[in-house]
C-alpha positions in Angstrom: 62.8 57.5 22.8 64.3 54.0 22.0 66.8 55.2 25.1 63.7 56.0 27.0 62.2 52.1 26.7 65.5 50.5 26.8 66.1 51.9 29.9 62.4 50.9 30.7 63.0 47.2 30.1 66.8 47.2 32.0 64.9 48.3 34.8 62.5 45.2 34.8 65.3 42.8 33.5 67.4 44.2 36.9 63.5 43.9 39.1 63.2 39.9 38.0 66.7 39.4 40.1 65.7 42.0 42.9 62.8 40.3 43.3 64.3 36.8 43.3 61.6 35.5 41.0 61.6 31.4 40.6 64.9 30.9 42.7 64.9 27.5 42.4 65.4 28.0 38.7 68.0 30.8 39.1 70.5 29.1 40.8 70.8 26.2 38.0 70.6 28.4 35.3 73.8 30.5 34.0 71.9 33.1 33.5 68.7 36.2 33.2 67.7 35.5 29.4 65.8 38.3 29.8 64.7 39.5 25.7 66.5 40.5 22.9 66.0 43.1 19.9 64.4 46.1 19.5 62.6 47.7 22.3 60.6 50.1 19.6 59.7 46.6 17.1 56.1 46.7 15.7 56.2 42.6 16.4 57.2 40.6 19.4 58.1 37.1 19.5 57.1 35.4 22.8 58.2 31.5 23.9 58.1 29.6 26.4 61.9 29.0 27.5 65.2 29.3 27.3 67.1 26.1 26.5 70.5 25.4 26.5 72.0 27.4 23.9 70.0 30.3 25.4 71.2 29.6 29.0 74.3 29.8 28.2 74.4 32.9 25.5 72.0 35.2 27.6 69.9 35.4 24.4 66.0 33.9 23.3 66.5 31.9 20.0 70.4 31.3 19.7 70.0 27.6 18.3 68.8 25.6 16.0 65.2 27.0 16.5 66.4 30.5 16.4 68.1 29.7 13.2 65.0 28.7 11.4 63.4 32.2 13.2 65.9 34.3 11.5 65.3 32.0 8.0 61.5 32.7 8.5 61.9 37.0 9.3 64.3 37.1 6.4 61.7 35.9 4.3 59.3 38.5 5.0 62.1 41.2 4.6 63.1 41.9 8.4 65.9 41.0 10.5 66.4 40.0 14.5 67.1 43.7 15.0 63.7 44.5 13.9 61.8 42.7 16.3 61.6 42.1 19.5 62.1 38.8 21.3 61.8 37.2 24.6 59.8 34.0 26.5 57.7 33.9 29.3 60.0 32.6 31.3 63.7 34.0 31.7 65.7 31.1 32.9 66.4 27.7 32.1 64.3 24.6 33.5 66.1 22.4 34.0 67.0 19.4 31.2 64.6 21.6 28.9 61.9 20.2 30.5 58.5 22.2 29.5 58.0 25.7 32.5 55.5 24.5 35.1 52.2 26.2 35.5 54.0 28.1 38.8 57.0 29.3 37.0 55.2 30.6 33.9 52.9 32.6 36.5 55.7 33.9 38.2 57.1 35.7 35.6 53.9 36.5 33.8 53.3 40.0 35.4 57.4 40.9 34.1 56.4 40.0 30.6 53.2 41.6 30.8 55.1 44.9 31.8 58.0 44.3 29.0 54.9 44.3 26.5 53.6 47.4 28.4 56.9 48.9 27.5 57.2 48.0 24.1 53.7 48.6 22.5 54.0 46.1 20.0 51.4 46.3 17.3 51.7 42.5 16.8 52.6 39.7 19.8 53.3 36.7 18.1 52.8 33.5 20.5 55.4 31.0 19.3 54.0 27.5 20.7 50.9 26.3 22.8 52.8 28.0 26.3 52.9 30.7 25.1 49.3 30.9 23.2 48.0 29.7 27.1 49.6 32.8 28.8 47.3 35.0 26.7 44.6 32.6 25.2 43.9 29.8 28.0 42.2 27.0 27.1 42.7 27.4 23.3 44.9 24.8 20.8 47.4 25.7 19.0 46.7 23.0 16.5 43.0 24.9 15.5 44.1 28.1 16.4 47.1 28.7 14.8 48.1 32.0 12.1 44.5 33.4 13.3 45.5 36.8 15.0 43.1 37.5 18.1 42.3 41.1 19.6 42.5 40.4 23.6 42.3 42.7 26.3 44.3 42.2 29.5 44.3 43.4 32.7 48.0 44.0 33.2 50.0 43.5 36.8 52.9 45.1 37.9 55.2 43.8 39.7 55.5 44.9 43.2 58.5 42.6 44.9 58.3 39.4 47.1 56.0 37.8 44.5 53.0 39.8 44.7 51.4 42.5 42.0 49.6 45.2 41.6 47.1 45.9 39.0 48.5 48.5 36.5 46.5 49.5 33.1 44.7 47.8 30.5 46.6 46.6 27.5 44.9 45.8 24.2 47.0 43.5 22.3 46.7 41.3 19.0 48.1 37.9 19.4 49.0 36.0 16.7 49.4 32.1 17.3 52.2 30.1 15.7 53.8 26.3 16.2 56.9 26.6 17.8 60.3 26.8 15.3 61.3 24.1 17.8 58.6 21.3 17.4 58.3 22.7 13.8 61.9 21.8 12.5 61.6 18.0 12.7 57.7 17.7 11.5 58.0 18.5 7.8 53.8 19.1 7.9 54.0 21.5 10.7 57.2 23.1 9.4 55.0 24.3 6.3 52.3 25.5 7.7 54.6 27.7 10.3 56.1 28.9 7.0 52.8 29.6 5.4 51.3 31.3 8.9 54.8 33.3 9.0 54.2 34.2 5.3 51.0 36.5 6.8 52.7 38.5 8.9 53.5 42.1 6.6 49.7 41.7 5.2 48.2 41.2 9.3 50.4 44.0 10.3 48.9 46.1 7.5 45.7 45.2 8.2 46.1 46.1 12.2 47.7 50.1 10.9 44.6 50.1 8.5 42.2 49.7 11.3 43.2 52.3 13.4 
């Protein structure tokens, strides 16, 4: 089974560069950072970018922001190998600057067909860019650690930038700050720590309801 979705999400990794998504962001990045983890994890971590410990490691969450990640999973008794972890989109902008509106559309169907994949019982949305791709229009500042039961209309992806429309996923999103903008505001560091803290008892609480 793990073979079975693994194989799944090589597939769309291999689709993003057959389809030549965001090309203009391609051929200055080093590399696809396509998702890390474990294709079968209850919990999915979702930001908005690599940056340039990322870029050049192939990997979400390699530097200092994936460091305090790791700090915060350990505390709730799980590892990066237990989760899953990827960004909405897979390559580099350029001097870290923040994925334009265009960008984050164009990889949106891929991601929303890695989550297809996966099954997660929990997304967790790591950062307002990531909170918008599911939850537009909301702030991260009022929304955050308040896990949301959304329904999408997924999209596959069908080549030359357009879609199709696939099934309907049913997801529970979880907003956090991100690790990033987190690590230097001691105030918003807590409360990530705090909102983090949640997690086992939401995931409980998700199982409980079905």
């Amino acid at each position: 089974m793990v073979k079975s979705k693994q194989l799944q999400l090589d597939a769309i990794k291999a689709r993003i560069t057959e389809d030549n998504v965001c090309p203009e962001l391609a051929v200055q990045a080093t590399q696809l950072v396509f998702g890390d983890g474990n294709p079968e994890a209850e919990i999915v971590f979702i930001g908005e970018a690599p940056g340039k410990h990322e870029d050049l490691e192939g990997k979400p969450f390699v530097g200092a922001a994936g460091k305090f990640l790791n700090e915060m999973l350990s505390s709730i008794g799980l590892k990066r190998a237990d989760v899953y972890i990827t960004n909405i989109v897979k390559y580099r902008p350029p001097n870290n600057r923040e994925p334009l509106p265009s960008e984050k559309a164009a990889f949106l169907s891929y991601l929303q067909v890695q989550l297809e994949v996966i099954q997660p019982k929990l997304v967790v949305a790591l950062g307002r860019h990531s909170l918008n791709c599911f939850l537009p229009g909301l702030s991260i500042s009022q929304v955050h650690g308040q896990p949301k039961r959304i329904r999408i209309n997924t999209h596959k992806p069908k080549g030359k930038g357009t879609t199709e429309k696939s099934d309907e996923l049913v997801l529970v999103i979880l907003p956090l700050f991100h690790p990033a903008a987190a690590l230097y505001n001691g105030a918003m560091k807590q409360t990530l720590i705090d909102d983090f803290s949640a997690i086992p008892a939401i995931i409980k609480q998700i199982k409980d309801s079905k």
